[in-house]
C-alpha positions in Angstrom: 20.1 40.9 12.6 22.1 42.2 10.0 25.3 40.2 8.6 27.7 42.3 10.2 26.5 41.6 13.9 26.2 37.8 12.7 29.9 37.8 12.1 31.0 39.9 15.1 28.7 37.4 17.1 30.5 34.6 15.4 33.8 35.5 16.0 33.0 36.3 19.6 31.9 33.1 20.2 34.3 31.1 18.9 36.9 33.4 20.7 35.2 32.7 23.8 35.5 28.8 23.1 39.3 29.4 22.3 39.7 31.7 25.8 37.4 29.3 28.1 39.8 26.3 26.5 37.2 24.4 24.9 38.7 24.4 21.8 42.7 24.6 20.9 44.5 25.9 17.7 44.0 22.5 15.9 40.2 23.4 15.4 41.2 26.7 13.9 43.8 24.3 11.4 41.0 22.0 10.7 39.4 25.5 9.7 41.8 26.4 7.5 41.5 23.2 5.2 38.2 24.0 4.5 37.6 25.8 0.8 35.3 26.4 -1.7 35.7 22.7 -3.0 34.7 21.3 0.5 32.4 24.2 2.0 31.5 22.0 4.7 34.2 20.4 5.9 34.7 21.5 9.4 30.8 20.5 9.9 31.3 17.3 8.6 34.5 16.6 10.3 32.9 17.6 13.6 29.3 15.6 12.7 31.8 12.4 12.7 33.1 13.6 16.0 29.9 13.8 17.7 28.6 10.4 16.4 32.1 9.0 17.6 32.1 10.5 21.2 28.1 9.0 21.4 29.3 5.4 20.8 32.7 5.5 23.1 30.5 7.3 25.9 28.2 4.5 25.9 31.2 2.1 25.2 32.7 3.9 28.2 29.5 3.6 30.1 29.5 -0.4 29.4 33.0 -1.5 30.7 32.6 0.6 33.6 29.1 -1.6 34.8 30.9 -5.1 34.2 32.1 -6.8 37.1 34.6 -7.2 37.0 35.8 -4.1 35.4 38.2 -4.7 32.7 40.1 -1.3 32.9 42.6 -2.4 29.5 39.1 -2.2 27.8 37.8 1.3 29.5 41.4 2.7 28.9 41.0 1.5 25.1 38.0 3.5 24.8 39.3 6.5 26.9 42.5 6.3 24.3 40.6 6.3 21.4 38.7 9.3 22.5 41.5 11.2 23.9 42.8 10.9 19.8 39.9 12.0 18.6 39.0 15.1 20.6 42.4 16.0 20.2 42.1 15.7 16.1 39.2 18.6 16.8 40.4 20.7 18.9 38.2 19.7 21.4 40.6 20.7 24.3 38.7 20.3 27.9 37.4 16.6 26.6 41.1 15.7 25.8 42.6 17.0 28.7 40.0 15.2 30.6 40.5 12.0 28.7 44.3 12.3 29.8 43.3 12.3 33.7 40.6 9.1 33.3 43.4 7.6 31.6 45.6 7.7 35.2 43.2 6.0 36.2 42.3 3.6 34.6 46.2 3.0 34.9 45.8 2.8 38.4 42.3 0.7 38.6 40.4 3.4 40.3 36.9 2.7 39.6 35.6 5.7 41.5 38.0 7.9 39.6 37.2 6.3 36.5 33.3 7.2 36.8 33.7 10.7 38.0 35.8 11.3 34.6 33.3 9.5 32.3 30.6 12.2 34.3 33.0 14.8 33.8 33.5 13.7 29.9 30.3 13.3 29.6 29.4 17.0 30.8 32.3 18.5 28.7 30.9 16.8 25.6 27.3 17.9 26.1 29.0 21.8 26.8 31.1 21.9 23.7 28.1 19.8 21.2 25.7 22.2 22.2 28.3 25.4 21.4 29.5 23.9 18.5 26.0 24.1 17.3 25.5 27.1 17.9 28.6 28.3 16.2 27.3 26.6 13.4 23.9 27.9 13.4 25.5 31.1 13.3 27.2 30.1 10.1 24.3 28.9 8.5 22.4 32.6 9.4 25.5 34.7 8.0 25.5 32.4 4.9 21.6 32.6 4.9 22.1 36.5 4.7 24.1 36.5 2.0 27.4 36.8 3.9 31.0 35.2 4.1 32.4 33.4 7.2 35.1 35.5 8.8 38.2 33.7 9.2 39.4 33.7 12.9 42.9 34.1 13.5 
């Protein structure tokens, strides 16, 4: 594939992440602060995202088997996450993180576990097409090409 249809591939797949709200704008700003002083930035940035939302998944996962359940402790978590997602652009987990956090308001353990499913499902979605958007980064670079910036 030449570099042309790597970057018309690129920018329709990020555009489709934008459209299907997986990411927001803020993960186009994070975008923008990357330069040829900190080529990856964004990868990085993300890489500590991913090893973040693996630890307070499994944090998550934790409070939620104690008996009792100490729902301060799940919502700290939840909080923590919501931040996080949001400092990506990682729209559907945050906006996902803001309905667990009702209910961990409200104590509703069966609410509560159908978000952390739901979190955990949104996570696995966006990893696996951040990766790919990477990947197609790498290929454009590979071939000699420039990113195209997305507007």
């Amino acid at each position: 594939m030449d570099v042309l249809q790597l970057q018309r591939k690129l920018r329709e797949h990020q555009a489709a992440m934008l459209r299907e709200g997986f990411l927001d704008d803020q993960f186009s700003q994070l975008q923008k602060l990357q330069d040829e002083s900190s080529p990856d930035f964004v990868i990085e940035v993300v890489k500590m995202f991913f090893d973040d939302s693996e630890k307070l998944l499994n944090n998550m996962t934790r409070a939620l088997g104690q008996v009792p359940v100490d729902f301060k402790q799940v919502d700290a978590h939840v909080h923590q996450y919501k931040g996080s997602s949001a400092s990506v652009g990682a729209a559907r987990v945050k906006n996902v993180c803001a309905t667990f956090r009702n209910f961990c308001e409200t104590q509703n353990l069966e609410g509560c576990v159908r978000c952390l499913q739901q979190l955990q499902q949104e996570y696995s979605l966006l990893k696996n097409n951040l990766q790919y958007l990477f990947r197609l980064q790498e290929e454009i670079q590979a071939a000699g090409g420039s990113i195209p910036t997305i507007e």
